[in-house]
N, C-alpha and C positions, 0 to 999 in steps of 0.2 A: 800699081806695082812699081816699085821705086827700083828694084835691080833685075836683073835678067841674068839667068845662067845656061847657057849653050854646049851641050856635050858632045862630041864624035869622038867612036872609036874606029883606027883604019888598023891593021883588016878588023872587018864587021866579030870574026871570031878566032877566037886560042885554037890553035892545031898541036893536041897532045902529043903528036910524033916528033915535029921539029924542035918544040918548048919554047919556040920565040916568043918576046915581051909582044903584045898590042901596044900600041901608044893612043891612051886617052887625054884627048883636048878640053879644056873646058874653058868657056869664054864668059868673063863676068861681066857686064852693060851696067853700070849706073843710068838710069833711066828718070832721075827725079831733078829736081832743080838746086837738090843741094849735094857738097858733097858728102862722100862717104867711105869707109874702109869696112872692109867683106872680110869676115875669120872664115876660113872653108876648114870644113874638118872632113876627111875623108876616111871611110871605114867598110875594108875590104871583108869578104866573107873566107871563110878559114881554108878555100883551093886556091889562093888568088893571094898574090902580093904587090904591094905598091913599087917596090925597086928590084933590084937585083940582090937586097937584104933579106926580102918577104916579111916584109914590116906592112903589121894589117892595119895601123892607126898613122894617120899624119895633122898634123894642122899647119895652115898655112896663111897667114895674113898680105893682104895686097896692101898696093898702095893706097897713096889718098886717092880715090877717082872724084875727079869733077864732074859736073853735070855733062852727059852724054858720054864718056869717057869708057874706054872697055882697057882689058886688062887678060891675054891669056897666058892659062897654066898645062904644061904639059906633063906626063907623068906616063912613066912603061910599066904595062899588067903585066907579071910574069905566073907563068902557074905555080905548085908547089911538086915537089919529083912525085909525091901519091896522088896529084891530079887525077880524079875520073870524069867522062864523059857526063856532061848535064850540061847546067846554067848557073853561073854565079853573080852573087852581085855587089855592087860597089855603093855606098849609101854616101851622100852629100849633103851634108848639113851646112850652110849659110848664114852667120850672122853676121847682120847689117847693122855696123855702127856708123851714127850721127855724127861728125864735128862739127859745132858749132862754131861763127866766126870766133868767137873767145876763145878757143882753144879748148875747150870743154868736151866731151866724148861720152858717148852712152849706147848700149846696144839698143836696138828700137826692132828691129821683127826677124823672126830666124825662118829659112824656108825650108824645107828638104824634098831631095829628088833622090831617084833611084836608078842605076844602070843595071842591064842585065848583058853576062857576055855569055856569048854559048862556047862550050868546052866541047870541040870533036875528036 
């Protein structure tokens, strides 16, 4: 596995009373011996917004990480005002592009992970 991606959310859950954002952490590890830059594309489910816009789609490119090298991203879940009580979820898609010393660039493997936050 050449990157690692690390997520917390604090609080664990959305409390539909007060509306407050969750803040989700996500921490990328280049883990391979070369470097590389991570496209994160994040895409919330339709009770759930990524900012204070409620924008369900974002992408976000990091730096160049070098070997061993991490990289965190933070970002506030807000609910939407018809929030109902369940679970929603937030999908992460990862792709890992190669630089080579040339300067040259190429995506080489995409991972994807999934978060679930509970709505009380």
């Amino acid at each position: 596995m050449s990157i690692s991606i690390n997520t917390s959310i604090v609080p664990y859950k959305i409390d539909l009373m007060d509306k407050r954002p969750v803040q989700l952490d996500i921490e990328i590890i280049n883990r391979s011996d070369t470097q590389k830059r991570v496209v994160l594309e994040l895409i919330a489910s339709n009770q759930i917004g990524l900012n204070n816009d409620f924008t369900a789609k974002e992408k976000i490119e990091t730096k160049l990480l070098k070997a061993g090298e991490n990289e965190k991203i933070t970002r506030d879940i807000v609910p939407k005002k018809y929030a109902v009580k369940g679970e929603e979820i937030i999908a992460i898609i990862a792709t890992e592009i190669t630089v080579e010393n040339s300067g040259y660039s190429y995506p080489s493997k995409k991972f994807r992970k999934t978060i679930t936050i509970p709505l009380k």
